[in-house]
C-alpha positions as CSV (number, residue, x, y, z in Angstrom):
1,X,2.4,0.3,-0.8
2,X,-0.5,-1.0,1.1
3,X,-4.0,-1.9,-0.1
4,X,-7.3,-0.7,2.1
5,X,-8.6,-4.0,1.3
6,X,-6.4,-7.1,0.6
7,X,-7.4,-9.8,-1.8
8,X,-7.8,-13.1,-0.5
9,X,-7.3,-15.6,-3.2
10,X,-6.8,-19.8,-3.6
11,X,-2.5,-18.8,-5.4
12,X,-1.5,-21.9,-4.0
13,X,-4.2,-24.2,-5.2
14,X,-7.5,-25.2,-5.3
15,X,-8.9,-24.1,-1.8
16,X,-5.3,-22.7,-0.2
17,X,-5.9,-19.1,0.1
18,X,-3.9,-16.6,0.9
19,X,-4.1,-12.8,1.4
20,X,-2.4,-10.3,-0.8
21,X,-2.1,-7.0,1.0
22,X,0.4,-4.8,-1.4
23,X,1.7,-3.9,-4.2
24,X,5.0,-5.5,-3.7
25,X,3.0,-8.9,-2.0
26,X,0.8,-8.6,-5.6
27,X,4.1,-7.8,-7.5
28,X,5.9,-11.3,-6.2
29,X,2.8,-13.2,-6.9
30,X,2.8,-11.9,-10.7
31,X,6.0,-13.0,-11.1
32,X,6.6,-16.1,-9.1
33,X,3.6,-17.8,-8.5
34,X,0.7,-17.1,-11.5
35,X,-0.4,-19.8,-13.6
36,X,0.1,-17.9,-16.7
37,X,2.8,-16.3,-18.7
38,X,0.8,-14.1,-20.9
39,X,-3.1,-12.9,-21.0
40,X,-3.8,-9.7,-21.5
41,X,-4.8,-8.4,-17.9
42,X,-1.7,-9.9,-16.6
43,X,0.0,-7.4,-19.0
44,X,-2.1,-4.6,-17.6
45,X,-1.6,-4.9,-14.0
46,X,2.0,-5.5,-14.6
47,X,2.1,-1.5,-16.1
48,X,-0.7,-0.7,-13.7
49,X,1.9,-1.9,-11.0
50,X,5.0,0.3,-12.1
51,X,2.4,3.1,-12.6
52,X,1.3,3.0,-9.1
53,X,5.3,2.6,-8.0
54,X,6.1,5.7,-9.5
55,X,2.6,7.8,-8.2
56,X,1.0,8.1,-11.4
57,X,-1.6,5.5,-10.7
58,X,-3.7,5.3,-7.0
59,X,-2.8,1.6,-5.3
60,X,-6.4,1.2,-5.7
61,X,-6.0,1.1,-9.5
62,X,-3.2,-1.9,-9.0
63,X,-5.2,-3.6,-6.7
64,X,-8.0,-3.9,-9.5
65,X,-5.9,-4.5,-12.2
66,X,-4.7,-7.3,-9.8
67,X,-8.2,-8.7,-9.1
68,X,-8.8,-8.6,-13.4
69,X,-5.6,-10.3,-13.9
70,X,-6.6,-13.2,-11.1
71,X,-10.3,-13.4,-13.0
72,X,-8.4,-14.1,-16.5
73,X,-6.3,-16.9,-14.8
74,X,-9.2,-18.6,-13.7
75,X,-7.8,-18.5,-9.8
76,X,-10.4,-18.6,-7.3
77,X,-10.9,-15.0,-5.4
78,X,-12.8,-14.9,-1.9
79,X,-15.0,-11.6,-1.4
């Protein structure tokens, strides 16, 4: 499920930036690569995220909930 509008943020580091374009791209990053194991937004986007899988809730919604969970882990986002 693809975003209108990616989100470019530093996943990888300090300065690395990379471009997350999808639910399933934003999905993978949850799981394998975020800095946290728990925080509340991180919850949320992972229901958000199975929401939006099953056409209850718009890919613009996950994409949010995405952007909120990146905010609360402190990771770096590009506009």
């Amino acid at each position: 499920m693809k975003w209108n509008k990616g989100v470019t943020l530093a996943l990888d580091g300090p300065g690395q930036f990379r471009t997350i374009s999808s639910l399933q791209e934003a999905s993978w990053a949850l799981i394998e690569d975020w800095p946290l194991e728990d925080g509340d937004e991180l919850d949320k986007a992972l229901l958000i995220f199975e929401a939006a899988l099953k056409g209850k809730k718009s890919p613009e919604a996950a994409r949010l909930a995405f952007i909120a969970a990146a905010i609360e882990a402190g990771i770096e986002i590009k506009d």
